[in-house]
C-alpha positions in Angstrom: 65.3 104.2 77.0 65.0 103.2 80.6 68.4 101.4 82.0 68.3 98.2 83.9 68.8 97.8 87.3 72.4 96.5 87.0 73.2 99.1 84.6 72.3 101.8 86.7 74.5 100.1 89.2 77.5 100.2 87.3 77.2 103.7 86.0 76.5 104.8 89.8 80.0 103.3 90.4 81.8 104.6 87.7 79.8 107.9 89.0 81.0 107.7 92.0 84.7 106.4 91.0 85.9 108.4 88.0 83.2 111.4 88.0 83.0 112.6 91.7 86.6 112.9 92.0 86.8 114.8 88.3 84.2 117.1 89.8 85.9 117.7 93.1 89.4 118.9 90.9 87.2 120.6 88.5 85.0 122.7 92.0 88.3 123.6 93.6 89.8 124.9 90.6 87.0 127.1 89.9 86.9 128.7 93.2 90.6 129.3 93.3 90.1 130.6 89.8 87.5 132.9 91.6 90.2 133.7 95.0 92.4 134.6 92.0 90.1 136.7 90.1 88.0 138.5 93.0 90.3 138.2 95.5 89.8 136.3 98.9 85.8 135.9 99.8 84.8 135.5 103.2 85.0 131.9 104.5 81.4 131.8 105.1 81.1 132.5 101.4 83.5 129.9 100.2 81.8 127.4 102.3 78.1 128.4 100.5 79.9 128.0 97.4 81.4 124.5 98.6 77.5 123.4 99.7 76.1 124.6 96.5 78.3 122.8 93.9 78.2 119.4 96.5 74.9 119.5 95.9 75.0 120.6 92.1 76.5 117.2 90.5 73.9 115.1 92.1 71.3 116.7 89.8 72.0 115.1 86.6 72.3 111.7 88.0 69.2 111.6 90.3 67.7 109.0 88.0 70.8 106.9 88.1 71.1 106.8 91.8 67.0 106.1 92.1 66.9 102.7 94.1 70.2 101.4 93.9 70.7 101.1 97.5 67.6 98.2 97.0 67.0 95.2 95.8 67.0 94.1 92.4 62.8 94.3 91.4 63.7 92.1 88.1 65.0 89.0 90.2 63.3 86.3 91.2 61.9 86.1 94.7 63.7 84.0 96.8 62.4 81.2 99.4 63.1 82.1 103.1 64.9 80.1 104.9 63.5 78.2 107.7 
């Protein structure tokens, strides 16, 4: 089932509100899990590692995000103003 437009709205900003912080604590825990468990990597490394999982929760929610930013295609057109 497809969402709406103004449901994928509100998920996006509970996405954005409640899950990308959640997956920020949840990323630097795991790599100080991984300083604590490997030792120190190199800060080129910690940064790759920094890019990848940045770029890692996006993936699920691709189709959430699609054409938020727009306007709504179900509403009606409006009249321009002269």
């Amino acid at each position: 089932m497809a969402l709406s437009y103004k449901a994928r709205r509100r998920w996006s900003l509970v996405i954005i509100l409640v899950g990308l912080p959640l997956y920020i604590m949840a990323a630097v825990t795991l790599v100080n899990w991984a300083d604590s468990v490997f030792g120190r990597q190199i800060v080129a490394v910690e940064f790759a590692i920094y890019v990848i999982l940045g770029f890692l929760w996006a993936v699920p929610f691709r189709s959430v995000f699609r054409g938020v930013g727009k306007a709504d295609p179900d509403a009606a057109p409006t009249e321009p103003k002269d």
